[in-house]
N, CA, C, O and CB atoms as a CASP TS submission, in Angstrom:
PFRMAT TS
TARGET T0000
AUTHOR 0000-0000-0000
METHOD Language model
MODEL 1
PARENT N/A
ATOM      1  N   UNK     1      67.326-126.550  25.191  1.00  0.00           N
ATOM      2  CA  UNK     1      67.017-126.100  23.859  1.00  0.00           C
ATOM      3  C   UNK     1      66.739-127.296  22.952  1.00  0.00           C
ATOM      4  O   UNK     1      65.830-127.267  22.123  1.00  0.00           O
ATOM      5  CB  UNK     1      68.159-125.251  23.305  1.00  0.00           C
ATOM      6  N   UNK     2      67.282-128.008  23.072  1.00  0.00           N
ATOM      7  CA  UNK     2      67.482-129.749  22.389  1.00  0.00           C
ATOM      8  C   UNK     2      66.109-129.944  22.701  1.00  0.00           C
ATOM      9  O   UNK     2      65.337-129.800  21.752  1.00  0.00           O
ATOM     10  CB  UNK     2      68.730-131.143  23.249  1.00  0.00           C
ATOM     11  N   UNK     3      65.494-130.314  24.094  1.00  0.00           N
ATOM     12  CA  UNK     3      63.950-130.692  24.110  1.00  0.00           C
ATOM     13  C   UNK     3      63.053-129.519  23.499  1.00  0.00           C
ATOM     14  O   UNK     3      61.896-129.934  23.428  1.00  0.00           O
ATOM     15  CB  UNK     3      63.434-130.982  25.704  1.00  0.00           C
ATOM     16  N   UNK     4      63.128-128.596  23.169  1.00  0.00           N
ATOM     17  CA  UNK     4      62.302-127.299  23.399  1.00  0.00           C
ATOM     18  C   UNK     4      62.032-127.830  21.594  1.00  0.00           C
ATOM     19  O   UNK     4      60.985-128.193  21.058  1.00  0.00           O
ATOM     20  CB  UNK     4      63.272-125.371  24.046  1.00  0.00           C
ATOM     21  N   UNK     5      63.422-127.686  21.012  1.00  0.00           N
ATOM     22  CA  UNK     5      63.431-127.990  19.538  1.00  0.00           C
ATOM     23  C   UNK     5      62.637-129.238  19.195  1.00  0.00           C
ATOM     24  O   UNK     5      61.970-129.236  18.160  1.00  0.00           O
ATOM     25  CB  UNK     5      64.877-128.171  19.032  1.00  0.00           C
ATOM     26  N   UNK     6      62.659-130.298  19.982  1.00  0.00           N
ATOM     27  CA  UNK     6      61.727-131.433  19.349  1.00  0.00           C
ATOM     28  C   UNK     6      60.598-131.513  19.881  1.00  0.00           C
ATOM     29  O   UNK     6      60.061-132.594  19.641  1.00  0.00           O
ATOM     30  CB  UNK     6      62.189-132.739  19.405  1.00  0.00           C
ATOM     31  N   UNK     7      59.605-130.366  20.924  1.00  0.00           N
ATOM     32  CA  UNK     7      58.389-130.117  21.238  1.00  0.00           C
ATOM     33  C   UNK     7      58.466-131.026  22.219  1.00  0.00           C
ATOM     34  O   UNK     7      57.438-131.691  22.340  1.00  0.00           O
ATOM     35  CB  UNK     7      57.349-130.193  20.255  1.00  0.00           C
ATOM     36  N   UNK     8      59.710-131.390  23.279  1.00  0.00           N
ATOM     37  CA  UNK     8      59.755-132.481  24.181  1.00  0.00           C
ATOM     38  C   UNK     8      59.377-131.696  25.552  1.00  0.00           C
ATOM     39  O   UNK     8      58.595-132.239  26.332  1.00  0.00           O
ATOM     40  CB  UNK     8      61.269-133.290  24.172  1.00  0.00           C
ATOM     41  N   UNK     9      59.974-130.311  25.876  1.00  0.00           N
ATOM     42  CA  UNK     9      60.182-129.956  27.168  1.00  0.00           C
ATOM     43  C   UNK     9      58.653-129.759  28.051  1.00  0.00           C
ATOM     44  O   UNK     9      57.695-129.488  27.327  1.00  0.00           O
ATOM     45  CB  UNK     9      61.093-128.604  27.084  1.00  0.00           C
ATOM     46  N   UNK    10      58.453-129.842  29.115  1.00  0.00           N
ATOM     47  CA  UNK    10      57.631-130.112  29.809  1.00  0.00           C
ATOM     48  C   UNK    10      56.366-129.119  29.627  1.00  0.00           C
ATOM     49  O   UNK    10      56.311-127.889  29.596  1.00  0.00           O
ATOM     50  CB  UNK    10      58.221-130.204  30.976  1.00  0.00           C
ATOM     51  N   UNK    11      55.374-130.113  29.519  1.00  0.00           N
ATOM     52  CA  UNK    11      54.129-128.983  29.197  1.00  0.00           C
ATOM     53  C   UNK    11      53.614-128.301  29.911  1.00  0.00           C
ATOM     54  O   UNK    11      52.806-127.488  29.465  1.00  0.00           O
ATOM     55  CB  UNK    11      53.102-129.324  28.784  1.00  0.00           C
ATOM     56  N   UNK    12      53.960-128.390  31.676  1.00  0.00           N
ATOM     57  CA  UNK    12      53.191-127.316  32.317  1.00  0.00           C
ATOM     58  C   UNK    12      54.373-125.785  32.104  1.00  0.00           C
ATOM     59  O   UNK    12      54.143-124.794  32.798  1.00  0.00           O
ATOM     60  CB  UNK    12      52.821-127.879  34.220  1.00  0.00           C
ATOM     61  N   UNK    13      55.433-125.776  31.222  1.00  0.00           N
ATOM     62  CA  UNK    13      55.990-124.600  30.925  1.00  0.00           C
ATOM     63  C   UNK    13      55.088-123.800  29.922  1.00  0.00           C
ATOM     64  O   UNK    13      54.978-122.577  30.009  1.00  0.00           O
ATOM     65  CB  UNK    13      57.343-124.845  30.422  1.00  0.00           C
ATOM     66  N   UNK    14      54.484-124.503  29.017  1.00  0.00           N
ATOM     67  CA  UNK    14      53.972-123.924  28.175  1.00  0.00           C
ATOM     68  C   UNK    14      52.680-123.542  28.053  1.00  0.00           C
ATOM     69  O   UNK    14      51.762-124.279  27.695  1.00  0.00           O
ATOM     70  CB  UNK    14      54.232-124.400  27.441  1.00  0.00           C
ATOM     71  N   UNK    15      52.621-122.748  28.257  1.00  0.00           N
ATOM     72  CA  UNK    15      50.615-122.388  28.365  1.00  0.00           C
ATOM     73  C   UNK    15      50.289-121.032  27.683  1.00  0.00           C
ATOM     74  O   UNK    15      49.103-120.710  27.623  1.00  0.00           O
ATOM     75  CB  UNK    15      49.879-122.099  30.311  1.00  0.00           C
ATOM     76  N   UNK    16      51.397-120.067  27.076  1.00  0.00           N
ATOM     77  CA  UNK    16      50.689-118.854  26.405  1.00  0.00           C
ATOM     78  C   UNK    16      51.278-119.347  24.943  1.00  0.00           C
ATOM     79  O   UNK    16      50.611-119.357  23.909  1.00  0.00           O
ATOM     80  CB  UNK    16      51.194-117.064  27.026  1.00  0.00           C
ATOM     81  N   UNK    17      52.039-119.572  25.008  1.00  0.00           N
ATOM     82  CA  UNK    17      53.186-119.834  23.451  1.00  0.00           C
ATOM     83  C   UNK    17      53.275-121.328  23.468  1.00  0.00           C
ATOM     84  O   UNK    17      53.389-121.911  24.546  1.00  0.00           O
ATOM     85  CB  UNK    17      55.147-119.084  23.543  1.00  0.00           C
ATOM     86  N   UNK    18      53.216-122.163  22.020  1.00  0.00           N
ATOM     87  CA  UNK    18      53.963-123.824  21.871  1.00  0.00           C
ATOM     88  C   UNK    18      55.505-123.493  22.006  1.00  0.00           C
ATOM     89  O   UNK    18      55.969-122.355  22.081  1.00  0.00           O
ATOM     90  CB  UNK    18      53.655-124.754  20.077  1.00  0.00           C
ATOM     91  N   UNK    19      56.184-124.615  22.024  1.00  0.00           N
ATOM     92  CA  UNK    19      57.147-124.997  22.071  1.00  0.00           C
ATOM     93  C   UNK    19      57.988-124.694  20.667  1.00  0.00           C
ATOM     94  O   UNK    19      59.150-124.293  20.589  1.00  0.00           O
ATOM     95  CB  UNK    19      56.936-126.189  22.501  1.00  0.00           C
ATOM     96  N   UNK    20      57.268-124.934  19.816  1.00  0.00           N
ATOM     97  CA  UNK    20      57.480-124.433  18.426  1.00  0.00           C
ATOM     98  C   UNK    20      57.301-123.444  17.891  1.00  0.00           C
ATOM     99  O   UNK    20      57.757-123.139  16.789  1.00  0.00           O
ATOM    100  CB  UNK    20      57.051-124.893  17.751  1.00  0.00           C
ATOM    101  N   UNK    21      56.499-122.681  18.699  1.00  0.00           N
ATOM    102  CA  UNK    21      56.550-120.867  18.462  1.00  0.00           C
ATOM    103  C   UNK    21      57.924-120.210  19.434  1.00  0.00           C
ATOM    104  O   UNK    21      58.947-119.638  19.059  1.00  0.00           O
ATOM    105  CB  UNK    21      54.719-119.974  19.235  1.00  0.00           C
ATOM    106  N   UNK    22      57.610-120.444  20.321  1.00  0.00           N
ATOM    107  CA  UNK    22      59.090-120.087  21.246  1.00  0.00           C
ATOM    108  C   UNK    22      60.176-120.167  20.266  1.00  0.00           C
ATOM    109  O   UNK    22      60.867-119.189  19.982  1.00  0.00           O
ATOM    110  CB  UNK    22      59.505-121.271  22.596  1.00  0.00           C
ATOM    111  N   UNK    23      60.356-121.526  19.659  1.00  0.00           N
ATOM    112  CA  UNK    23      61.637-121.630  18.907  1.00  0.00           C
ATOM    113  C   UNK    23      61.740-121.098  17.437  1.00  0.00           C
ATOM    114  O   UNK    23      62.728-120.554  16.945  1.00  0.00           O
ATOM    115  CB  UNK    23      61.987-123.028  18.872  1.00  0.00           C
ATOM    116  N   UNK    24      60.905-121.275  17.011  1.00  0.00           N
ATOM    117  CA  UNK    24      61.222-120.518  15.741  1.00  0.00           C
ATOM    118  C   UNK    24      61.473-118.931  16.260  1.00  0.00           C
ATOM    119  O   UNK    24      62.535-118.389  15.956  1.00  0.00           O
ATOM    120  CB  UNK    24      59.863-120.664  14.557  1.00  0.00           C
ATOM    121  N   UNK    25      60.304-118.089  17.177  1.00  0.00           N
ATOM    122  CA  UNK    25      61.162-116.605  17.184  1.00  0.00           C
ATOM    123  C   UNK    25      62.497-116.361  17.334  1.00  0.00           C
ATOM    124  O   UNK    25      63.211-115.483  16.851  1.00  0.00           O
ATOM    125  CB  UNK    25      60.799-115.824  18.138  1.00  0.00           C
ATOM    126  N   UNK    26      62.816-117.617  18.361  1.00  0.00           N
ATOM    127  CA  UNK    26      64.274-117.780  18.947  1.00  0.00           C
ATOM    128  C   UNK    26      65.178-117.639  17.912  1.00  0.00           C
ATOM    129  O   UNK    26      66.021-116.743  17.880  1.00  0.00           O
ATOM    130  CB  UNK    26      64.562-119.137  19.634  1.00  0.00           C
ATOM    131  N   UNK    27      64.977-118.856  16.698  1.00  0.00           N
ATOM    132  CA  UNK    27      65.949-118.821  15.725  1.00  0.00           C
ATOM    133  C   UNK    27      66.191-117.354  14.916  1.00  0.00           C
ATOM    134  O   UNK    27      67.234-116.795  14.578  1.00  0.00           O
ATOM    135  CB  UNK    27      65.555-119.915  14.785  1.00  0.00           C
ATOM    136  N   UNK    28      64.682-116.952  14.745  1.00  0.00           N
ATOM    137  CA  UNK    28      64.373-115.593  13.612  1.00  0.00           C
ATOM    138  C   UNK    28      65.224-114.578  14.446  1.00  0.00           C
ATOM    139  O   UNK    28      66.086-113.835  13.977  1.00  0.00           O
ATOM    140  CB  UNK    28      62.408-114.958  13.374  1.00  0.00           C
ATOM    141  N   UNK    29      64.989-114.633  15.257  1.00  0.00           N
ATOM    142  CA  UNK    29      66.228-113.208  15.897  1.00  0.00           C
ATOM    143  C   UNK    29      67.368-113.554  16.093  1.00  0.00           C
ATOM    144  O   UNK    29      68.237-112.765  15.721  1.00  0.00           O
ATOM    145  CB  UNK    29      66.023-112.496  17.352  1.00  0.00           C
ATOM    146  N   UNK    30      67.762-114.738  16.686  1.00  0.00           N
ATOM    147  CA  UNK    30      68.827-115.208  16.159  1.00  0.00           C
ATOM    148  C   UNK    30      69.520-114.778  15.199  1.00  0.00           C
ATOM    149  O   UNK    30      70.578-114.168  15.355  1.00  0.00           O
ATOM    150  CB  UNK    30      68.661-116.090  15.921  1.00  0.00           C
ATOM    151  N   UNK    31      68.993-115.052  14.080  1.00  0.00           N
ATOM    152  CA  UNK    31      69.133-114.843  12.446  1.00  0.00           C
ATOM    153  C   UNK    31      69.420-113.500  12.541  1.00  0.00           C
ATOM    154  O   UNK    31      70.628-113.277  12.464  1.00  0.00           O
ATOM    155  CB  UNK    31      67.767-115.171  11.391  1.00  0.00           C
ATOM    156  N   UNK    32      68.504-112.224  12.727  1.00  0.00           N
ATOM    157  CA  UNK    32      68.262-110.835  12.810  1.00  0.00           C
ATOM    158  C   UNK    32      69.159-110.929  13.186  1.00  0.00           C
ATOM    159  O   UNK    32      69.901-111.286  12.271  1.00  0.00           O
ATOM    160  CB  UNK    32      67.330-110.091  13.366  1.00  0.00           C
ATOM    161  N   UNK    33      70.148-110.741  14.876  1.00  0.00           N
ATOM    162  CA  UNK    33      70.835-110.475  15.546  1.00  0.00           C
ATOM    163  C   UNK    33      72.229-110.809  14.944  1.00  0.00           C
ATOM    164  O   UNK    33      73.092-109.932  14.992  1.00  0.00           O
ATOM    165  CB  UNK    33      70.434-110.929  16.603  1.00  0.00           C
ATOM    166  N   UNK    34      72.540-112.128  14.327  1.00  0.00           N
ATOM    167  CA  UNK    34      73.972-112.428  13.649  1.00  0.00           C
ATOM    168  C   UNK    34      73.997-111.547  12.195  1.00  0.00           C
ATOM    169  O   UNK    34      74.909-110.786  11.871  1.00  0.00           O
ATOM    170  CB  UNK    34      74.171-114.277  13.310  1.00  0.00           C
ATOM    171  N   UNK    35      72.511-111.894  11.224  1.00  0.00           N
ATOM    172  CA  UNK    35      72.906-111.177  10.124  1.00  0.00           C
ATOM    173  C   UNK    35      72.631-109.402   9.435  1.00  0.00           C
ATOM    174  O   UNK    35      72.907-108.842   8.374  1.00  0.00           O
ATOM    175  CB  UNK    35      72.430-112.066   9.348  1.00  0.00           C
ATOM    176  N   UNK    36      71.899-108.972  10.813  1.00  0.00           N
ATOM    177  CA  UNK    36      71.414-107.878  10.558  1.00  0.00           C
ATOM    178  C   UNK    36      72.655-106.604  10.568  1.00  0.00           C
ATOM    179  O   UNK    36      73.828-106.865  10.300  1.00  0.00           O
ATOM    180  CB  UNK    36      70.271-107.765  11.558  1.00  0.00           C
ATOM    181  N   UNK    37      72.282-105.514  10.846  1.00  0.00           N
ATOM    182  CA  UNK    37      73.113-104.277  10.388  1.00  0.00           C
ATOM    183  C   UNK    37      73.844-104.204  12.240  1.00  0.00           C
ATOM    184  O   UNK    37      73.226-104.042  13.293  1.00  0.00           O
ATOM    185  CB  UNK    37      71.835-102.522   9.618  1.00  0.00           C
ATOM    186  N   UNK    38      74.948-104.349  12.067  1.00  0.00           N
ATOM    187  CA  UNK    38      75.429-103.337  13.704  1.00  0.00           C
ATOM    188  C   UNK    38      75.183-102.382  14.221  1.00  0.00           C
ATOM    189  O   UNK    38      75.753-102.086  15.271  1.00  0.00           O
ATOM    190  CB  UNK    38      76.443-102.899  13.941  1.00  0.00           C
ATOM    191  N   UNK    39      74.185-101.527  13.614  1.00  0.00           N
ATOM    192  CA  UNK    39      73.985-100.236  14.138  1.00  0.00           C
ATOM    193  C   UNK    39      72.498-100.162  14.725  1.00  0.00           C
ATOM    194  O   UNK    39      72.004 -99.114  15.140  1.00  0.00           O
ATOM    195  CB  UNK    39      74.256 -99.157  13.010  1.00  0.00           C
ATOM    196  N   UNK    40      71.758-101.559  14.708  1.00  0.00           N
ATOM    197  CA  UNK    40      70.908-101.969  15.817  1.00  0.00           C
ATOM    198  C   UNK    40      71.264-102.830  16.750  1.00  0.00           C
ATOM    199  O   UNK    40      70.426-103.360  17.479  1.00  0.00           O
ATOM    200  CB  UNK    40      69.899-102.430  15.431  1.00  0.00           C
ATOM    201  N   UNK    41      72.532-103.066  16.836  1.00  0.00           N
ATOM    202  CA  UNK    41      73.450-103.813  17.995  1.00  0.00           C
ATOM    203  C   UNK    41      73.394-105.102  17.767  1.00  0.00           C
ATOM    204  O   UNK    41      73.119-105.771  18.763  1.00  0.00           O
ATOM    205  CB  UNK    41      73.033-103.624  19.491  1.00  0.00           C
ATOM    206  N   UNK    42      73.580-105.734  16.687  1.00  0.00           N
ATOM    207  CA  UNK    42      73.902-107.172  16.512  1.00  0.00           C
ATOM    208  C   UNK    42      75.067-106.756  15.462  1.00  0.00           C
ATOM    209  O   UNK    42      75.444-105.675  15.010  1.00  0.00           O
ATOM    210  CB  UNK    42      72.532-108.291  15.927  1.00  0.00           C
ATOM    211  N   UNK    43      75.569-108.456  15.230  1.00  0.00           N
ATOM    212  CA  UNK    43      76.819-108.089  13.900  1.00  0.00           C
ATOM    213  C   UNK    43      77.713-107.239  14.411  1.00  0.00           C
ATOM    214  O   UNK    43      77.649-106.084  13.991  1.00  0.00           O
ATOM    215  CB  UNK    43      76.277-107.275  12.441  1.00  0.00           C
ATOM    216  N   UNK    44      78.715-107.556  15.384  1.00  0.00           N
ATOM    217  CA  UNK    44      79.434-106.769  15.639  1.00  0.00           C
ATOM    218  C   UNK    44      80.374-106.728  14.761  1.00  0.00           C
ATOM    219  O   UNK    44      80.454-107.780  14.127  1.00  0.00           O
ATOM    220  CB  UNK    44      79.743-106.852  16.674  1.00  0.00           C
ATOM    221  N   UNK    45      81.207-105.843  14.433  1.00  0.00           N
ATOM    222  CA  UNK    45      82.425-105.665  13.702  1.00  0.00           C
ATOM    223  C   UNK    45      81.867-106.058  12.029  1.00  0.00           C
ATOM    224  O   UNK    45      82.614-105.811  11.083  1.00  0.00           O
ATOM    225  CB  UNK    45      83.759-106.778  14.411  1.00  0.00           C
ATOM    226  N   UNK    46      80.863-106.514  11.869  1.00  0.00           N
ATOM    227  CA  UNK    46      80.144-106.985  10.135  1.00  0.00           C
ATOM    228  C   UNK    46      80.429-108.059  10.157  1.00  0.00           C
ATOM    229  O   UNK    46      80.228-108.644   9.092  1.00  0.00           O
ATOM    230  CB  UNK    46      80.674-106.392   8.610  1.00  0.00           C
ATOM    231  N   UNK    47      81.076-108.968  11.402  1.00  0.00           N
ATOM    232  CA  UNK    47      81.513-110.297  11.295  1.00  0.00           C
ATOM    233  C   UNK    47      80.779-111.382  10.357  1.00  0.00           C
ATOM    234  O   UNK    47      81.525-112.232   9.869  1.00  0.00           O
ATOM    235  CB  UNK    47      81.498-110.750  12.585  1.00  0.00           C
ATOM    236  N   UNK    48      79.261-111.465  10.013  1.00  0.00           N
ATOM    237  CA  UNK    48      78.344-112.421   9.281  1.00  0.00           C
ATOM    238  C   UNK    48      78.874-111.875   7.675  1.00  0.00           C
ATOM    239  O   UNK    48      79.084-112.498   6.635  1.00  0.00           O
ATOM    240  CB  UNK    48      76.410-112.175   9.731  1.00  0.00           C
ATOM    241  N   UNK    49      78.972-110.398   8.035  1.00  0.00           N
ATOM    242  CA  UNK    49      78.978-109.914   6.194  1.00  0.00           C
ATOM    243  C   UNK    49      80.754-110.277   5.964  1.00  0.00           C
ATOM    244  O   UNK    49      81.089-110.349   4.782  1.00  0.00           O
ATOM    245  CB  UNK    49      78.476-107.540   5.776  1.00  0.00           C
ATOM    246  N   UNK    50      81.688-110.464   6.843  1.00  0.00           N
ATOM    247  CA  UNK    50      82.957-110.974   6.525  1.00  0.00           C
ATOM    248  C   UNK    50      82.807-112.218   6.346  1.00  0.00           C
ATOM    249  O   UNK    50      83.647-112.676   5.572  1.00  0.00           O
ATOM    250  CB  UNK    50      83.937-110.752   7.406  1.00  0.00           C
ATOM    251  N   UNK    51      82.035-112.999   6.769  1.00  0.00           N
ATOM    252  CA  UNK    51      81.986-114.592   6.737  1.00  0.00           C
ATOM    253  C   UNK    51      81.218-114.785   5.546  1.00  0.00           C
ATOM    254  O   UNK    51      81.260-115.958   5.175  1.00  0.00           O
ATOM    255  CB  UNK    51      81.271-115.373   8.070  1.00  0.00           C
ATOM    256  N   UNK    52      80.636-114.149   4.932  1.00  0.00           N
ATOM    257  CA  UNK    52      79.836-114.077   3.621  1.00  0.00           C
ATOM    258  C   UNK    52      80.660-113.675   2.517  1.00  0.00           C
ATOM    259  O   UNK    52      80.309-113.659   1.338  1.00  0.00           O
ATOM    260  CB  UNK    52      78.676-113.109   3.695  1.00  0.00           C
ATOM    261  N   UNK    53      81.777-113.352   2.978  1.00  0.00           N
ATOM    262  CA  UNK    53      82.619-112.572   1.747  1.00  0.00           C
ATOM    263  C   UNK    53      81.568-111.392   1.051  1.00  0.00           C
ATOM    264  O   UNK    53      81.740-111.154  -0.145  1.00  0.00           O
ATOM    265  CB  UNK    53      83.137-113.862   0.366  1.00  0.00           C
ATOM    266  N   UNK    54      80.600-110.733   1.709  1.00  0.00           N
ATOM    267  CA  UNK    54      80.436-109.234   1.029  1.00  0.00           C
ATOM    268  C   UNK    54      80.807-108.248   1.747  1.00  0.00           C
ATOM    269  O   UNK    54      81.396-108.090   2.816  1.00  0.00           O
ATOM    270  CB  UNK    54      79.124-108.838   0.674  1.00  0.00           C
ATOM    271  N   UNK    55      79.998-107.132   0.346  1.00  0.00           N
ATOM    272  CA  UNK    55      80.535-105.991   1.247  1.00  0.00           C
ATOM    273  C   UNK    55      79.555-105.195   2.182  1.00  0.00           C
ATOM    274  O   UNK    55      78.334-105.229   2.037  1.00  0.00           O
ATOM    275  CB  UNK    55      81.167-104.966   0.352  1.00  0.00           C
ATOM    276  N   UNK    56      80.085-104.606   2.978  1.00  0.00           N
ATOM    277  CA  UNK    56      78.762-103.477   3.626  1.00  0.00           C
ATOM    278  C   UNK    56      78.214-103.103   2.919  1.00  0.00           C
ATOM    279  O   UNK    56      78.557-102.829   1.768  1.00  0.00           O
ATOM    280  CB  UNK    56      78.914-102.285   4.304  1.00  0.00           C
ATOM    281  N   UNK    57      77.018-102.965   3.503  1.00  0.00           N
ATOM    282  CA  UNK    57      75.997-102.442   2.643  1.00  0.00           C
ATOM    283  C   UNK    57      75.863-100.869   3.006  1.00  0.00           C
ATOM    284  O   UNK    57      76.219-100.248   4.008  1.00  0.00           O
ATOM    285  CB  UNK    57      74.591-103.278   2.854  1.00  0.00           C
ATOM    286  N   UNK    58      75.155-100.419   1.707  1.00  0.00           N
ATOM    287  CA  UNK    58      75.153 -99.031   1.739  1.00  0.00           C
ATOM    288  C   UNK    58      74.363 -98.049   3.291  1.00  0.00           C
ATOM    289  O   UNK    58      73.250 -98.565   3.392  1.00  0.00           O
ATOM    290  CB  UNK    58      74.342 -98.760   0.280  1.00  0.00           C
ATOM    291  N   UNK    59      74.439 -97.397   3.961  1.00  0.00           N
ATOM    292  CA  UNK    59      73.315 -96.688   4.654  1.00  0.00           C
ATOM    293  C   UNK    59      72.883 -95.709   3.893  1.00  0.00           C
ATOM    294  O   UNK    59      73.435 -94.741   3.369  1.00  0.00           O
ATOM    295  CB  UNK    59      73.620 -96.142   5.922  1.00  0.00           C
ATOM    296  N   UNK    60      71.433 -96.256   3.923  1.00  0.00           N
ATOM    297  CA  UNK    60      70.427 -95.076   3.225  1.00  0.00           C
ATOM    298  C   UNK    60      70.318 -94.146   4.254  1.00  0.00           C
ATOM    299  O   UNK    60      70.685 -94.555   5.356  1.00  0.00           O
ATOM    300  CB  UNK    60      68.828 -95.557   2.743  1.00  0.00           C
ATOM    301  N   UNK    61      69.760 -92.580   4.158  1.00  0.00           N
ATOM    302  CA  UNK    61      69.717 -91.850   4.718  1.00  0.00           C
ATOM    303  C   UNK    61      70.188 -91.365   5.573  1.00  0.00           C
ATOM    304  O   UNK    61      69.364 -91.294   6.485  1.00  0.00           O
ATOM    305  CB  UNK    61      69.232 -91.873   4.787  1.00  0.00           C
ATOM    306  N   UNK    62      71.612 -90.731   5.981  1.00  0.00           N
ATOM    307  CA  UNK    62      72.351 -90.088   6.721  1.00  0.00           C
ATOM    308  C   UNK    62      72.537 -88.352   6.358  1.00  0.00           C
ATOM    309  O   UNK    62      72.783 -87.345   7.022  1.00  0.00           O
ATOM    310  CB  UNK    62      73.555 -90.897   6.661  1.00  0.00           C
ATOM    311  N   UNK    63      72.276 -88.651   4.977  1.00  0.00           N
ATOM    312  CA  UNK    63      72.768 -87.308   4.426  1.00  0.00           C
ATOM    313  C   UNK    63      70.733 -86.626   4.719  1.00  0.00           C
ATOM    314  O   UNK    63      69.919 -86.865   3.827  1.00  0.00           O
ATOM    315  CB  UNK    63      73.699 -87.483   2.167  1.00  0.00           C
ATOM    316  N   UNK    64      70.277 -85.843   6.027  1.00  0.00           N
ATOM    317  CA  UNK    64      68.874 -85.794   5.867  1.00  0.00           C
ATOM    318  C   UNK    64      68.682 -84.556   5.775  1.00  0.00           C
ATOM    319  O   UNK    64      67.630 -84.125   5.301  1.00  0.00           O
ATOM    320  CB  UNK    64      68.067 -86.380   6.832  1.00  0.00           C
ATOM    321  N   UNK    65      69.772 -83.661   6.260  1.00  0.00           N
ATOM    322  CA  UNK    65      70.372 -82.506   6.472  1.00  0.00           C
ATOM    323  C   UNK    65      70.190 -81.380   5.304  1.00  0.00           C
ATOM    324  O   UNK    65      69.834 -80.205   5.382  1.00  0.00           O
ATOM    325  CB  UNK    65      71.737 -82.845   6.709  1.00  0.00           C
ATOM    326  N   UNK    66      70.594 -82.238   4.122  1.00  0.00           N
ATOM    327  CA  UNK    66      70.809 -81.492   2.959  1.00  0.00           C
ATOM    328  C   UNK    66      72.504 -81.221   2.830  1.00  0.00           C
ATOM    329  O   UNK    66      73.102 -80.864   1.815  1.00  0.00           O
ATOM    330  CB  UNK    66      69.888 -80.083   3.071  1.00  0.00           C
ATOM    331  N   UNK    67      73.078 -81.504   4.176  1.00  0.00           N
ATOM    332  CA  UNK    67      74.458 -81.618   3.914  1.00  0.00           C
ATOM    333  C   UNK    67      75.268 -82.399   2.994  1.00  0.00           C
ATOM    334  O   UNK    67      74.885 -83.458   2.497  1.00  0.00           O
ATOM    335  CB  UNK    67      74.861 -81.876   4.837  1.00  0.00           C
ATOM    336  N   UNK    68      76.473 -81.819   2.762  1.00  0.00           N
ATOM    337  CA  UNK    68      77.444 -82.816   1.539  1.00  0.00           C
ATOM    338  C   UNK    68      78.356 -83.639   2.376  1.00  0.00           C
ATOM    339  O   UNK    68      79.071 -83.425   3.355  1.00  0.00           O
ATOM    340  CB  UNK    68      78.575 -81.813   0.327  1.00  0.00           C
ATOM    341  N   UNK    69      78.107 -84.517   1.732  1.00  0.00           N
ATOM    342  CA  UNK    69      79.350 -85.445   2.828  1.00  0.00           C
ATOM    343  C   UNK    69      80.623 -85.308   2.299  1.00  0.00           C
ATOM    344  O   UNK    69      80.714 -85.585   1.103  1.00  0.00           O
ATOM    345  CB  UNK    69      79.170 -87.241   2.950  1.00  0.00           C
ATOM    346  N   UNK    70      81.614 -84.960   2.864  1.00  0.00           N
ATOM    347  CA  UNK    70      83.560 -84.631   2.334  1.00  0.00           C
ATOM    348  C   UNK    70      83.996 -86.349   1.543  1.00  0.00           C
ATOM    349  O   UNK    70      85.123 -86.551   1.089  1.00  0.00           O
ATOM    350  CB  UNK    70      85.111 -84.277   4.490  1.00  0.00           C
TER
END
């Protein structure tokens, strides 16, 4: 990852994607995956939003039903 990050790792790996596209998606989901919602399977337990000191965030649309929530 260390070579990949400084555009070092070997160039016959790379022939559809740079080295620097590989890694930035890497990081961006990364990112997605630690700070996004748990209920697309990253952030387990809200661990990023506890380390942030906030709070959960609201879920929009559950109620689609027309039901009342108790």
């Amino acid at each position: 990852m260390k070579l990949i990050e400084r555009n070092k790792a070997p160039a016959e790996l790379w022939k559809d994607v740079t080295q620097a596209e590989f890694f930035k998606l890497l990081v961006e989901h990364t990112m997605q995956g630690f700070y996004g919602s748990p209920r697309h399977g990253g952030n387990r337990d809200y661990v990023s939003y506890k380390m942030l000191g906030i709070d959960y965030p609201q879920v929009i649309g559950q109620n689609r039903h027309g039901r009342k929530t108790p």
